[in-house]
C-alpha positions, 0 to 999 in steps of 0.5 A: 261063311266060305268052306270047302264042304258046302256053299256060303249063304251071306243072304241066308235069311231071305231065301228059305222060303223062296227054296220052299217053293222052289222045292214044289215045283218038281212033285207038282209037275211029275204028280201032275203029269203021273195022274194025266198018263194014268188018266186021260184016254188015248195018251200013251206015255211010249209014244206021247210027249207030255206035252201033247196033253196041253190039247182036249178038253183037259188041255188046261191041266197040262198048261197050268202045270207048265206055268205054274211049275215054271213060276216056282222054279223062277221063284226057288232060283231067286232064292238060290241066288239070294243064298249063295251069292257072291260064292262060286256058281251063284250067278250063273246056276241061278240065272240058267235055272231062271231059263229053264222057268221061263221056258216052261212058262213059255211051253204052256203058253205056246201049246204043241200042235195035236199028232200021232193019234193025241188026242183022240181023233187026230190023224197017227203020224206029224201034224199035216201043218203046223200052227203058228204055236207049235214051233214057238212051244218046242223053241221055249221047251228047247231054250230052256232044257239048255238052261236047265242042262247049263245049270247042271253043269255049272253045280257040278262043276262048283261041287267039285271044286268043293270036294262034294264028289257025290253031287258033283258027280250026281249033277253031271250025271243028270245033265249028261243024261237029259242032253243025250235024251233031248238030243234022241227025241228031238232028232225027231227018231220015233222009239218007246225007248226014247220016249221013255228015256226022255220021261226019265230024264225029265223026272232025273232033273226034277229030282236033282233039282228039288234036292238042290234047292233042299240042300241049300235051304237045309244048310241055310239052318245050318249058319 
């Protein structure tokens, strides 16, 4: 079924399930990361980049997160797929959501390189020499926040054409405000405000992204 109001779902009774879990994804990833700045020694969320806690002895509780979060991301993007396609955006937002899954799946293979004092014990400033790893984690984090960022505005796009003004509006606000936020950090200037934007960015995404996939399993109930 085809309206203005809300996405068609001729796959309905394959995915709620699959939303289920996608709908996970974000609580764990922020529950996880919440818990870790709380407690591990030495990370200081105005300076750190989550990702330095895939590093110490605890390195495995980040890297768990990354892929595990990355998997049922993956997993609510197939449903997604399976809910609204053939409707408008229902290849391409959940092909770029798929991304951005595979590239947190990647950010927890490829670990960030220990610097600026995280984790206890490693020299304040940029690592004196990068690891073969490194790179490769800020590719996979970089691959996929465009994914995540394209995905964004592929639904507000669509939410506008179906007259949804506050999640289209809520969609591009959320990717505008992610892009301009990786674009400070990754411009590699060194500010709290930056980091701190950049977390809150991060925690936007999920929360859109979450509701998203609760919104099409709720309207799923609804055909």
């Amino acid at each position: 079924m085809t309206t203005t109001a809300q996405l068609s779902y001729p796959e309905a009774d394959r995915s709620p399930t699959l939303l289920r879990l996608g709908m996970l994804a974000g609580p764990l990833y922020v529950l996880v990361g919440l818990l870790e700045v709380l407690f591990r020694s030495g990370f200081d969320i105005r300076r750190h980049a989550l990702s330095l806690m895939s590093n110490g002895g605890l390195g495995w509780i980040q890297i768990a997160s990354f892929i595990c979060s990355g998997v049922l991301v993956i997993v609510g993007a197939i449903g997604l797929r399976r809910a609204i396609y053939p409707s408008r955006g229902g290849t391409a937002g959940p092909i770029l959501l798929t991304v951005y899954g595979i590239g947190l799946i990647g950010a927890g293979i490829f670990v960030a390189d220990p610097m600026d004092g995280f984790p206890p014990g490693t020299p304040p400033g940029p690592p004196a020499s990068m690891s073969w790893h490194g790179p490769l984690h800020f590719m996979a984090g970089g691959i996929g926040f465009f994914g995540l960022i394209g995905a964004t505005l592929v639904f507000a796009y669509v939410f506008f054409r179906q007259r949804e003004s506050g999640w289209a509006v809520a969609s591009l606000v959320t990717g505008v405000f992610f892009f301009g936020a990786f674009a400070a950090i990754a411009s590699g200037t060194r500010h709290p405000a930056i980091n701190l934007a950049f977390t809150a960015a991060v925690v936007a995404s999920w929360v859109w992204m979450s509701a998203l996939f609760a919104k099409v399993r709720s309207e799923l109930s609804e055909t």
